[in-house]
C-alpha positions in Angstrom: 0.0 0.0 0.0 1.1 3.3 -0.9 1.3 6.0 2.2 1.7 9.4 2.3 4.8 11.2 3.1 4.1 12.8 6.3 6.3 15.8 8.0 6.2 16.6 11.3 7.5 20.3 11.9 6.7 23.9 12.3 7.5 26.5 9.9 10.2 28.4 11.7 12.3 24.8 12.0 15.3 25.7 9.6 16.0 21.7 10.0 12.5 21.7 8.5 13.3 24.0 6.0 16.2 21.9 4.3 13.6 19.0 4.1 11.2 21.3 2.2 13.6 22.6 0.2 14.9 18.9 -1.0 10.4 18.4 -1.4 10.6 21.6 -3.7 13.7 20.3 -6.1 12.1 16.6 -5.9 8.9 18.1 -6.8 7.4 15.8 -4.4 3.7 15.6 -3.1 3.9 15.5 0.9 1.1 16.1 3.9 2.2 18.3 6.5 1.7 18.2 10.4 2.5 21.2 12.5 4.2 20.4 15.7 4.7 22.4 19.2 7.7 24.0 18.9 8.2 23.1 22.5 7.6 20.1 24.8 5.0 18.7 25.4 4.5 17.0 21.7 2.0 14.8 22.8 0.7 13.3 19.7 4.3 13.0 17.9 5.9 11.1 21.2 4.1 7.9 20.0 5.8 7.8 16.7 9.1 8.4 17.8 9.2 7.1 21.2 10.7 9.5 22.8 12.9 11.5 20.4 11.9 15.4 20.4 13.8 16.8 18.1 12.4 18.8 14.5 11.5 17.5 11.6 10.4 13.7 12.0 9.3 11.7 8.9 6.3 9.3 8.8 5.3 6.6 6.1 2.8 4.6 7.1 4.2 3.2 10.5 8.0 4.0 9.5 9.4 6.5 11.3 12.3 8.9 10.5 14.2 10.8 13.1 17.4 13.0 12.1 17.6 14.9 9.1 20.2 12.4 8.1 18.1 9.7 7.7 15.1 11.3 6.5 17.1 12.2 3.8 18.5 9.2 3.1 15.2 7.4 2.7 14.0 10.3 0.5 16.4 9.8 -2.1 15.9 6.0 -2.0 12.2 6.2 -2.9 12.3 9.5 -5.1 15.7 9.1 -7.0 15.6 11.3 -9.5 16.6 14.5 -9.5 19.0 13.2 -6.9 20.7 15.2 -4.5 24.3 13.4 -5.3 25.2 14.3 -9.1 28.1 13.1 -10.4 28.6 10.2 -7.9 29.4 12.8 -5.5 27.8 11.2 -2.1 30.8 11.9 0.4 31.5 15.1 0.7 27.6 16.6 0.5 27.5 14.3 3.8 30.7 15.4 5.5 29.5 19.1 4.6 26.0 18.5 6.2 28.3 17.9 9.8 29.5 21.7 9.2 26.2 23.3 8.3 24.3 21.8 10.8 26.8 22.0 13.9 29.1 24.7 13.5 27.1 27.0 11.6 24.0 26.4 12.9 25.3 26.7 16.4 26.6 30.5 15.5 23.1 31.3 13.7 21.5 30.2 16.7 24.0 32.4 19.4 23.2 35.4 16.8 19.6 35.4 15.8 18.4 34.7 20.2 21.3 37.0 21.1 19.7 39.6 18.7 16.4 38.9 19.6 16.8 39.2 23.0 14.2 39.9 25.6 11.5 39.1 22.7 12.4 35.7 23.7 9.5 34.0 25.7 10.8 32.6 28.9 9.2 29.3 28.1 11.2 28.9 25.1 14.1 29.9 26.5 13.6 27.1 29.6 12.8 24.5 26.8 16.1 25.0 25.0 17.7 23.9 28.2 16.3 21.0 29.1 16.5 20.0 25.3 20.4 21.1 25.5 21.0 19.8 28.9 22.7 23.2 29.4 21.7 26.9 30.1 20.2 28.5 27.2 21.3 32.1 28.0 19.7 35.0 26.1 22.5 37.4 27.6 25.8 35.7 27.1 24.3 35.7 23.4 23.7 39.1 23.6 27.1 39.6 24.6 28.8 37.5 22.1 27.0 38.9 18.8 30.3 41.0 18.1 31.9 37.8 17.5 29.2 35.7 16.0 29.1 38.6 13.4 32.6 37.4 12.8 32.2 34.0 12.8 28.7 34.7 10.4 30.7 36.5 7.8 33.9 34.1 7.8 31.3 30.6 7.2 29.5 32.9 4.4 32.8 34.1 3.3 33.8 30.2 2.4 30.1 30.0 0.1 31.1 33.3 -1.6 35.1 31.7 -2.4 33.1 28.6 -3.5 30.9 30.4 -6.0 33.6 32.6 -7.4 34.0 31.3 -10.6 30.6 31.8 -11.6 29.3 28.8 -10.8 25.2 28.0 -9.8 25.5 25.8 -7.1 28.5 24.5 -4.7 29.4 21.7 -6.7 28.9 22.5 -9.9 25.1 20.7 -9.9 22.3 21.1 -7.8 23.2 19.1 -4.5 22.4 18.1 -0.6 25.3 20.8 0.2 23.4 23.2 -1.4 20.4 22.8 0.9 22.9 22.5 3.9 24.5 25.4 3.5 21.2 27.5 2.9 18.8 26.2 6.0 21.1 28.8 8.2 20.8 31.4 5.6 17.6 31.0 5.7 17.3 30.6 9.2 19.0 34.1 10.1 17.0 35.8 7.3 13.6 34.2 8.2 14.3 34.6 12.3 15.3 38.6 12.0 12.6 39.5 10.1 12.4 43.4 11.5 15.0 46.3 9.8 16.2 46.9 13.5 17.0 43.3 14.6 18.9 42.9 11.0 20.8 45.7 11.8 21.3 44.8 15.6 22.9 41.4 13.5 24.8 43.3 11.4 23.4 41.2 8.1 22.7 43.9 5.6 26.9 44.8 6.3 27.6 41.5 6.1 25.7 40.1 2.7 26.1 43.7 1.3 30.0 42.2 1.0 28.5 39.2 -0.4 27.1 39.3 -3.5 27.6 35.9 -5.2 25.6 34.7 -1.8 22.8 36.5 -2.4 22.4 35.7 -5.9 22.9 31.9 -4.9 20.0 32.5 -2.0 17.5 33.9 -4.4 17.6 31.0 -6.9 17.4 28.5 -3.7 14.4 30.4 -2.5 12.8 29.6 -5.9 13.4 26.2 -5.7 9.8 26.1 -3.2 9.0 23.4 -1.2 7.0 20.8 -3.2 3.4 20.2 -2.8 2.4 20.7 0.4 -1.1 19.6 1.6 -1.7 20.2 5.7 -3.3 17.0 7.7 -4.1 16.9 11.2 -1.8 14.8 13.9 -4.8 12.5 14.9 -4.8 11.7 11.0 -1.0 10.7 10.9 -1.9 8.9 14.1 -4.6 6.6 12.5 -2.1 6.4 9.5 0.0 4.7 11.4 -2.1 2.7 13.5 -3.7 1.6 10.0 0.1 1.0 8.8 2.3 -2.1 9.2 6.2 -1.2 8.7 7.7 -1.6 5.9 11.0 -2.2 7.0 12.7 -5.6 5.8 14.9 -7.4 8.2 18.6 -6.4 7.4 21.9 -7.8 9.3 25.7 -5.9 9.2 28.0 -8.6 9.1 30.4 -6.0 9.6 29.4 -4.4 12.7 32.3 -3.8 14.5 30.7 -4.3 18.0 28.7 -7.2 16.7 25.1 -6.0 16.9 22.6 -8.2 15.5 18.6 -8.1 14.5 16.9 -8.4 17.2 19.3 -7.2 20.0 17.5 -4.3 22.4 18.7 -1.3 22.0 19.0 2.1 23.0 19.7 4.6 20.6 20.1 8.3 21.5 21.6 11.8 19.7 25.1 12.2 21.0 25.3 15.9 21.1 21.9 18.2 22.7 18.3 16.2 23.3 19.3 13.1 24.3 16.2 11.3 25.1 17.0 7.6 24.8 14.7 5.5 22.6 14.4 1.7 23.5 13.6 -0.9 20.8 14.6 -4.6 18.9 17.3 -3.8 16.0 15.3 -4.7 12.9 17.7 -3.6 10.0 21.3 -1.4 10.4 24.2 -0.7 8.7 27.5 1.7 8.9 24.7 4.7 8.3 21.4 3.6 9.9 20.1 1.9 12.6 15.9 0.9 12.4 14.5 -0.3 15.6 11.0 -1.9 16.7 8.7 -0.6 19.3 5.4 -1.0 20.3 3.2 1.9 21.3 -0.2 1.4 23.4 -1.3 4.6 21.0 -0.4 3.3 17.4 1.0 -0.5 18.2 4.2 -1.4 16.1 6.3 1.3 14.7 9.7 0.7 13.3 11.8 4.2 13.9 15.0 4.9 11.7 18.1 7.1 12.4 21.2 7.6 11.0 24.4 6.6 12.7 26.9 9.1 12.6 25.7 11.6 15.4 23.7 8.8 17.3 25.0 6.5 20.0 23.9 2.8 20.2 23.8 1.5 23.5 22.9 -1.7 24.6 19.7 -2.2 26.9 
């Protein structure tokens, strides 16, 4: 049976936006759930068991956590265009580590250190729990100077790239193109008023960057597919309808020996690290699938990728 593709997000999500974006050059038909941007996420815990963290993917009663993975699994059932032209499906990964690490985590420091005290205090107490630290507004605040800096350098390394005239990063459309432009986007989109743009210092710092610009106009035309809005308690019934899809798959090459049908933990190694419990059904070097059963939906099978995640045993 043939199930819709399902996102769970919100609209201010820039994770969310680089899934859109890859919907938009894909030209692919997809239903749309709007998720709390803060805890509680009642109707998206059963899906994921556990895992917070924005966008997650549904088909049917497969579940996709990570942009990693959800990325991987659209380019295995909508191929073409593909996001890896030329063969090239290394270094659009290795990029992705950049963009959404390091780059993000200076958009982040700039755009809540601009906005300030427009930041609700609810928000700001669910970014810590979800980073285990203190999100602090003011030691943001006081670091824009240097996240200015920092801004203009990563941006500076897009501009060298398209110097020679190019369209895109590598030559042809690719995944480090939408990398790279979710924190553009995110900065842009976030700082939406003349006098927080100018608290950020971005009209100084893409006046200087022309070639960036250009390149962020002709992503923003990409658009983001078809998008057709559905309700949670619909992708809930979805999946509840749904049996997963997921074919058992062994690594003989696992180099801690896990098998199918071990009980795991799986969990993001860096910020929201809420552990999700389940039986290995299928893995490899770049994702793990797991097997869970929820009182809400019954069985759900819920992917992520490996590099970034931690597999622990039970």
């Amino acid at each position: 049976m043939a199930y819709p593709t399902i996102l769970h997000h919100f609209d201010a999500s820039p994770f969310s936006e680089k899934i859109r974006v890859i919907f938009g050059f894909k030209g692919i038909s997809w239903r749309s759930v709007r998720i709390p941007r803060i805890m509680p996420k009642p109707d998206l815990m059963p899906l994921t068991g556990g895992y917070r963290r924005t966008p997650v993917m549904q088909i049917g009663a497969d579940v996709f956590c990570d942009t990693q993975i959800i990325i991987r699994e659209i380019e295995r059932r909508f191929p073409s265009p593909t996001l890896f032209p030329s063969g090239g499906a290394g270094v659009p990964w290795a990029l992705a580590l950049w963009t959404d690490r390091t780059l993000f985590q200076n958009a982040v420091s700039l755009v809540f250190g601009t906005l300030g005290a427009k930041v609700p205090p609810e928000f700001v107490e669910d970014r810590s729990r979800l980073r285990g630290a203190s999100f602090d507004v003011e030691r943001m605040r006081a670091a824009i100077p240097q996240m200015r800096d920092q801004l203009r350098a990563h941006l500076g390394w897009i501009e060298a790239q398209l110097s020679d005239g190019r369209t895109w990063l590598l030559g042809d459309f690719s995944l480090a193109d939408v990398s790279a432009y979710m924190n553009v986007w995110y900065v842009r989109s976030s700082l939406v008023s003349t006098q927080d743009q100018a608290v950020a210092g971005l009209d100084r710092i893409f006046a200087h960057l022309p070639r960036v610009a250009e390149w962020e106009s002709r992503m923003r035309a990409v658009g983001h597919g078809r998008r057709e809005e559905m309700s949670a308690e619909e992708a809930l019934a979805v999946a509840a309808k749904a049996s997963p899809e997921t074919v058992a798959e062994s690594d003989p090459d696992d180099p801690n020996g896990r098998k199918v049908g071990d009980r795991v933990l799986v969990v993001p190694d860096d910020y929201g690290k809420v552990e999700v419990l389940g039986e290995i059904v299928s893995l490899s070097a770049q994702h793990i699938a797991i097997r869970r059963i929820d009182e809400r939906v019954g069985e759900i099978v819920v992917h992520f990728p490996r590099a970034g995640f931690l597999v622990l045993p039970d």
